[in-house]
Every structure is written in C-alpha cells, then in structure tokens.
C-alpha positions, -999 to +999 in steps of 0.1 A: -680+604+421-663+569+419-625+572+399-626+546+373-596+531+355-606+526+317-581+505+295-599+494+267-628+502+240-650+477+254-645+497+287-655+530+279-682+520+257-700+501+284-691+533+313-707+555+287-738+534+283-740+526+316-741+557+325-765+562+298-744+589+278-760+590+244-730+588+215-728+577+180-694+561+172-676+565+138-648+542+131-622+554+105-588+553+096-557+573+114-556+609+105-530+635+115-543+669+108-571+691+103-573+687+061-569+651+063-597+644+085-617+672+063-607+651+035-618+615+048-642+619+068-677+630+055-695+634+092-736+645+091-740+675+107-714+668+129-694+699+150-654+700+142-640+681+173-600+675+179-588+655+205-556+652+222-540+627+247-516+632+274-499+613+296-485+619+324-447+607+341-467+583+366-474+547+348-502+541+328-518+577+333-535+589+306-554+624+297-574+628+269-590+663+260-623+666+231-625+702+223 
C-alpha cells in the first residue's frame, strides 16, 4: 500500500472517496469532553466515537486514533 501525506480536509475527503470509503460527515463546533459532545451533538443512531491526535518529535507527523 502506497504511504500518503494528507494535510488538509479537501485531502482526506477525496482519499476516502477515492478509495470509495462510505462516510457521512457532521460538521460542529469544538467540544472538549464526553458531556459536552453529549450535550451538543444530537447524532442518529450514531456509535460513541472519540478521537485523539498525536504527533510525533519528527516535523509535521501526525497520528490520529477513532476508537
């Protein structure tokens, strides 16, 4: 599998389609923990997903983890 550098929105959004990953985006405002997002976002029958990003002491390396 090819390693590919994404920097932007536009980026990933075109490697998921092109690689014809089905996703449904939901834009919202910042939230910092677990009641807050429970709070302000009203998802349909969506799972609880948290993410976290990492980077890493090299420049411009990036990690980020959906559980």
């Amino acid at each position: 599998m090819e390693k590919t550098l994404l920097t932007n929105r536009e980026e990933c959004l075109k490697a998921l389609n092109e690689l014809h990953i089905p996703f449904k985006l939901y834009e919202h405002d910042a939230v910092f923990n677990m009641e807050e997002m429970n709070n302000k976002l009203k998802l349909e029958k969506s799972p609880l997903i948290k993410s976290l990003l990492f980077s890493d002491k090299k420049p411009n390396t990036h990690f980020m983890i959906l559980a």
